[in-house]
N, C-alpha and C positions, 0 to 999 in steps of 0.2 A: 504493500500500500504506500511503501513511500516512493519518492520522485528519487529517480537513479539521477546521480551528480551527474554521472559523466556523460549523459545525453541533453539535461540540462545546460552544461555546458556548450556543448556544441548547438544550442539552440534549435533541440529538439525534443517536442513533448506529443504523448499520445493525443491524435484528434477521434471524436466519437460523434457520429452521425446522429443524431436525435431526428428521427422521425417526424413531420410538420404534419399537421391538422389543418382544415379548410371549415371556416366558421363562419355564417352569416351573424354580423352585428353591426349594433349600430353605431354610423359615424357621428363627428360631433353637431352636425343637423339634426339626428336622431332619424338618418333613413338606413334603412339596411343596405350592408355591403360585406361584399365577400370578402375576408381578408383569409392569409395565410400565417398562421400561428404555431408556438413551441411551449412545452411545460413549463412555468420558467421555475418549478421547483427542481426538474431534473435538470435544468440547466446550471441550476446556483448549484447544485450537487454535485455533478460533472468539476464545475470550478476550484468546490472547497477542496475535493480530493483531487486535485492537483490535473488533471482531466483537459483537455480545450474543445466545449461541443461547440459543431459546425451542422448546417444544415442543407440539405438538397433538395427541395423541394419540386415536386410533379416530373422527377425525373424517366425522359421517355427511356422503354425497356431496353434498348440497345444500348445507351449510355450507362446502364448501373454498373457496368465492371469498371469501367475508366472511374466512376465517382468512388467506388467503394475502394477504390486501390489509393485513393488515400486518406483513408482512417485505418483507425488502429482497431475501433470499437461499435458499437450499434447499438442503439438505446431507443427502443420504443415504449412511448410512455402513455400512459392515458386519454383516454378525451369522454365526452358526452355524446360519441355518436358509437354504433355498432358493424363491424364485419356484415357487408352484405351477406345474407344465407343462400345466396345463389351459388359461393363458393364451396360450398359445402352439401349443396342438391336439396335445396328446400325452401321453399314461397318466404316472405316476413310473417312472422306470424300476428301482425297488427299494423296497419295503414298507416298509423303516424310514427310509426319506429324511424329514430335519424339516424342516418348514412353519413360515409364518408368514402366515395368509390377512389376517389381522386389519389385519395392515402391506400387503400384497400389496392389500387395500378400499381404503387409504389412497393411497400410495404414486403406484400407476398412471394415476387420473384426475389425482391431483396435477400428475407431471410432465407431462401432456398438456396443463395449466391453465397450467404455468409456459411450455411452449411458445407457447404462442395468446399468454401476455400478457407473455412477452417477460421474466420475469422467469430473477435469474441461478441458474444449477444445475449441480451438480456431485457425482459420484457414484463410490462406489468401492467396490469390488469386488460384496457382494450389491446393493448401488445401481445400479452398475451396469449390471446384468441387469435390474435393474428399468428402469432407461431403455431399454434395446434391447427389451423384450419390451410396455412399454407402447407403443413406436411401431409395434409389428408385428413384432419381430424372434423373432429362436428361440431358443434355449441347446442346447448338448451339456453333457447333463445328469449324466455323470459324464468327466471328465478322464483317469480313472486307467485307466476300462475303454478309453475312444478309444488309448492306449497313444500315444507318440511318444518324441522328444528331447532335450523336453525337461519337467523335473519344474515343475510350477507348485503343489502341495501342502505343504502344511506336515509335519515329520514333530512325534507326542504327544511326544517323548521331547525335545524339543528347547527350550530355553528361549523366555521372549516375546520376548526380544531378539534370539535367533537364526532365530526362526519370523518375527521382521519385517526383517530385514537382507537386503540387495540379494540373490537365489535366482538371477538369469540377466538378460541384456540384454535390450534393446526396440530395433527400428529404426524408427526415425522417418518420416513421408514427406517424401520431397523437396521442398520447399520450403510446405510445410503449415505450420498453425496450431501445431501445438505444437513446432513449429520454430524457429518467430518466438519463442515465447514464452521456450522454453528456450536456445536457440542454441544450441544440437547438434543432430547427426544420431543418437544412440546414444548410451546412457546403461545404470547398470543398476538392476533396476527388485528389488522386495518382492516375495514370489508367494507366497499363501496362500488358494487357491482351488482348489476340484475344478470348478468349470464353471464354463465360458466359452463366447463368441458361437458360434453353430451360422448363423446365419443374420444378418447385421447388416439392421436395419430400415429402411426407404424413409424417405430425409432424412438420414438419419445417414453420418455419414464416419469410415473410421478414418485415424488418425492415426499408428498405431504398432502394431508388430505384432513379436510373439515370432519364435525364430528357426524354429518349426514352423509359422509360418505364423498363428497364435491372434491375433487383434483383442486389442490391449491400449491401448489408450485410442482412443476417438474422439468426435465431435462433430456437434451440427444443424448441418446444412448451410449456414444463416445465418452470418454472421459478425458481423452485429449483436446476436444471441443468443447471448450467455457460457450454453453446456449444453453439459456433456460427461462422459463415463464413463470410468473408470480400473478397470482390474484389479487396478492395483497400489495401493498406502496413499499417497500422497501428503501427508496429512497425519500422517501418524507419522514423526518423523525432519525435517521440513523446515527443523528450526534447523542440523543437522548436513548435510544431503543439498541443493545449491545447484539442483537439476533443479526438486527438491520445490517448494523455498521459493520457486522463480517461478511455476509452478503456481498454489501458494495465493495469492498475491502477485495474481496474477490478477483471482483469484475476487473477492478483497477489493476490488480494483479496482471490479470490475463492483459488487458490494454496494454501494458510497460513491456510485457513477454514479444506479444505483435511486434513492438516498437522496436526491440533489440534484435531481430529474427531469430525467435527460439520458437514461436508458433509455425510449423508449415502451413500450405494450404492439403487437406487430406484427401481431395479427390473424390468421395465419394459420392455414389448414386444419391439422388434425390428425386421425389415426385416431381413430374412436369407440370 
């Protein structure tokens, strides 16, 4: 997790791709307009731990290997809109569900490019979803209608700090990767999400799993490849939350490894 001197020195530090969102809002007239937007909590994140995210936004498919050949890392982070279900063979299950195709163009081949070349990623909450449903996986596309035990939604009325504060636990798998990383078995995790995994994707592994049974983080099956998906915020809270901060701690890790060439690209098959 810390910044190597001697790449510092030569004026060079890991770049991470943060994923851009397309949002209508209003400008200072108050009419709506499309702008193009970044988390700016994963961004301040990206910074503290020493990180430089850059962004690429609506990048057409031919161009993402030239973009991704320079960063070191890939950060897909949340929004308020959901994974079309067309990717995954299935209608919206409600008319006014919001989209984001624009990011959904991007996104998908991305992580499948970051798989083949081995570069580091990590994903949380609509990210995600984008990783399970770019490998092949599915979503249960609303949470609220599935009904269970336990609530993973945020409620409107609730402040930002208490719509990101620990909602319910995660159990770990026995002797798994995010095991090793975090050194518990059970911890409690942020929940601010209407869907989650319906189906996890061939190659992906979960790691940790709500107490109704819901996939709440997991990982490609390599262990040479730092990729993996989080339900919960990881990066929000990781100076105060010790699970968090090894987590990220991680990620960073993998970013500095890219950066020195100690990461290959692995080569491996992926879904078209």
């Amino acid at each position: 997790m810390m910044d190597d001197p001697l790449l510092l020195e030569a004026g060079r530090v890991p770049c991470v791709w943060v994923a851009a969102s397309h949002r209508e809002l209003g400008n200072e007239h108050g009419h709506p307009q499309m702008y193009t937007v970044m988390d700016e909590v994963g961004v301040r994140t990206l910074l503290n731990l020493g990180l430089q995210p850059v962004c690429y936004p609506r990048v057409p498919a031919g161009r993402l290997p030239l973009m991704l050949d320079q960063v070191q890392g890939v950060l897909l982070g949340g929004s308020a809109t959901n994974v079309h279900p067309r990717h995954y063979g299935e209608e919206p299950l409600q008319e006014d569900m919001p989209f984001d195709e624009a990011r959904d163009a991007v996104t998908l081949p991305l992580i499948r490019l970051c798989i083949e070349r081995g570069v580091p990623l990590i994903s949380f909450c609509r990210g995600s979803h984008e990783f399970n449903v770019a490998m092949g996986g599915s979503m249960h596309q609303s949470l609220q209608v599935l009904g269970g035990p336990v609530v993973h939604w945020e409620s409107p009325e609730e402040s930002l700090d208490e719509q990101y504060a620990e909602r319910h636990e995660v159990a770990l798998l026995n002797g798994g990767e995010l095991e090793r990383i975090t050194g518990c078995t059970r911890f409690a995790v942020s929940s601010l999400h209407s869907q989650g995994v319906k189906r996890l994707a061939p190659g992906l592994v979960a790691e940790a799993l709500a107490d109704d049974g819901l996939v709440e983080a997991f990982r490609w099956h390599d262990p040479r490849q730092f990729a993996w998906g989080f339900q919960f915020h990881p990066e929000w809270g990781h100076q105060a939350h010790p699970r968090y901060a090894k987590i990220m701690g991680a990620f960073v890790e993998a970013c500095w490894a890219r950066l020195r060439g100690e990461i290959q690209p692995l080569g491996m098959g992926v879904p078209a």
